[in-house]
N, C-alpha and C positions, 0 to 999 in steps of 0.2 A: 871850379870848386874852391873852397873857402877854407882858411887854417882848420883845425879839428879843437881849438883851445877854446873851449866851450867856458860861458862862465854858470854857476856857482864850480863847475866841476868839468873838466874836461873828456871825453870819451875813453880813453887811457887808464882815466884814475879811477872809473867806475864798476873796470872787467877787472874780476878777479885773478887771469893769468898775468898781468903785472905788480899782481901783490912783492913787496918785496923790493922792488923799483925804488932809488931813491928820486929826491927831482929831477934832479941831473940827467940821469936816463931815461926816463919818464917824460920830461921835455927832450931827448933824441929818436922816442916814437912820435907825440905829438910833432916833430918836426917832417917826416913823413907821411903824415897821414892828413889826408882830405875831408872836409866836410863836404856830405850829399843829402839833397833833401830827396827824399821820393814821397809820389802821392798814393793814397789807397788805390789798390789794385796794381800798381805797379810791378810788374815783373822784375826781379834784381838779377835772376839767371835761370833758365830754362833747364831739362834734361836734354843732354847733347852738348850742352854748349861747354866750352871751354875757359876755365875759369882762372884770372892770374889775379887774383888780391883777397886779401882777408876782409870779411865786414865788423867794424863793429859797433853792434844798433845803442846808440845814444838815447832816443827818444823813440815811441811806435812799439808797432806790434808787425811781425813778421814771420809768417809759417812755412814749413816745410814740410813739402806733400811730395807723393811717389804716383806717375801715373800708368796704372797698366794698357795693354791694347786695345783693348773696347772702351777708353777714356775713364773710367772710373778711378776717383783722384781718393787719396789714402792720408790724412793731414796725422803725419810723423810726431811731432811736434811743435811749439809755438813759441818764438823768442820773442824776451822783452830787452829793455833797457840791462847796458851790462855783458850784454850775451854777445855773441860771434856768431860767424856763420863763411863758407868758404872757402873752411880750413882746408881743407884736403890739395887748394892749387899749392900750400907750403910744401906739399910732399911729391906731388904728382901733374904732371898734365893731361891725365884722364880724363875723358868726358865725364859728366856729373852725369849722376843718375838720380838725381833730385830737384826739384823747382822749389823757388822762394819766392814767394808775395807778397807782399806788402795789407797788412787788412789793417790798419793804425797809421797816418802819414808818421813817416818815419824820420829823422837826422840820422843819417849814417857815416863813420869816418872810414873810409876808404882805404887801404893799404895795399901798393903794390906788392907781390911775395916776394921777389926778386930784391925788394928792401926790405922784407921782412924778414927773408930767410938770411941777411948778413947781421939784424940786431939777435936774432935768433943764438946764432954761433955767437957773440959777441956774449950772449948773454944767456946761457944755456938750461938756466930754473924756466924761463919761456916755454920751453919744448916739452919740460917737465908736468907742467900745473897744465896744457892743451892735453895731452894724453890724458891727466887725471878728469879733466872735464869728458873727454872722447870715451873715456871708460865707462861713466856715471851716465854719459847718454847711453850707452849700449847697454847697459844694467838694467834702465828702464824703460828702453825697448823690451827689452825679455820679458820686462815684469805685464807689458801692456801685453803682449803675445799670450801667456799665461794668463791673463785676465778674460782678454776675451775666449780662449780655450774652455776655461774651467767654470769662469762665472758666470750664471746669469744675468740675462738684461735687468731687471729689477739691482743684483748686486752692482752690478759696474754704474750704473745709472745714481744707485744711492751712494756710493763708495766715493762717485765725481761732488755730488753735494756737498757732501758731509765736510772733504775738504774746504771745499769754496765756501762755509759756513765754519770754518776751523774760531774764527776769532769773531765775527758779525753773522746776527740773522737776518739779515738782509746785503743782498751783496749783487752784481752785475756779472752777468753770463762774460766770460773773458773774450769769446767770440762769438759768431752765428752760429743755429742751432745745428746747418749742415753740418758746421765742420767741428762741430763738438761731439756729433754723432757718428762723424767718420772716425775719429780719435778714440772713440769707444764701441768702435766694430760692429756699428748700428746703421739703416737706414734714418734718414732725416725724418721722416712720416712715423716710424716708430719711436724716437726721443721724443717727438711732439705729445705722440699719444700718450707716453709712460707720463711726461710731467702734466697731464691734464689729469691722468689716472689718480698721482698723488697728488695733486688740486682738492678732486673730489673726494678724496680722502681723506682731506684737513691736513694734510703735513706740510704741504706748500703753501703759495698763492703767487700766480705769478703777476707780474705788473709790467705797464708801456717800458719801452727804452731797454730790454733784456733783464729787468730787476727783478728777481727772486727773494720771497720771505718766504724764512723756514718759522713755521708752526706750530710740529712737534717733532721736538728731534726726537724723544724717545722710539716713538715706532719706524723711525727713517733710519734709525741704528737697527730696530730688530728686524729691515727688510735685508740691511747687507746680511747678516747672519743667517740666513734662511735662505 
């Protein structure tokens, strides 16, 4: 594995729980931490396994799924560039009760906890701003639990658009339809159907390569509503 001193920007300087880090510091993480490339499909750690380092993804896309006993896999959420992932070996040597894959080839910098957990105590706003992130994921876990509770497939379905159309009408599904439909408490064969539904509707269109043109927003705001 390769320094983590990435250029325009290094992996360190990109995740927000170093904010605050002057260089100095800043380079005494970089000076710990590894670069790792993995390829799509790559497994970074399974449920069971035993986990000693913090990840933090530079480059790629990386999801986190829950699998129950009859294999039906659950995608939690999906990290980009910036993000972390692994945190818990800082606290624990618990088995993980989560898998991470790799769907984006990834750059990952590596960190033993065992060296993270001494810049940690050395530098204790660290410990602070990971809880604040560990919070903010837990917040919208709830909100996605409640979602799928209370809203309809039409709502949850246009509620996922609406944002990914926040700034452009035209925009790329951020992953495959599986696992975008797992994320919204849906079968695969059902997301499929619902955006062919709004195809034929005029409010979409979909196109090759996962690309989505929005239509008409108006009636795709008054499906969440309804």
């Amino acid at each position: 594995m390769s320094s983590c001193n990435h250029k325009p920007k290094s992996c360190v300087e990109i995740v927000p729980i170093f904010d605050g880090l002057n260089a100095d510091e800043l380079m005494e993480i970089v000076n710990i931490a590894h670069a790792k490339r993995f390829e799509k499909g790559t497994m970074i750690y399974s449920m069971g396994d035993i986990n000693h380092a913090l990840y933090v993804l530079y480059e790629g896309k990386i999801k986190i799924t829950r699998t129950n006993s009859s294999g039906k896999e659950q995608v939690i959420r999906v990290l980009g560039p910036g993000e972390f992932l692994g945190e818990f070996a800082l606290f624990s040597e618990m088995e993980l009760n989560e898998n991470a894959e790799v769907i984006e080839t990834a750059t990952v910098c590596v960190i033993q906890s065992d060296e993270f957990r001494k810049m940690v105590e050395k530098h204790p706003s660290i410990s602070f701003k990971i809880f604040d992130v560990l919070s903010r994921r837990l917040e919208k876990a709830e909100q996605t639990i409640e979602d799928i509770s209370l809203k309809s497939v039409n709502q949850r379905i246009s509620e996922m658009l609406l944002k990914l159309f926040d700034e452009e009408d035209t925009v790329k599904l951020p992953m495959n339809k599986g696992d975008i439909a797992s994320q919204l408490g849906m079968s695969k064969e059902s997301f499929s159907r619902k955006l062919t539904e709004l195809e034929n509707m005029g409010i979409i269109k979909q196109r090759p390569q996962k690309m989505i043109h929005l239509k008409d927003r108006s009636n795709l705001e008054r499906l969440l509503e309804s």
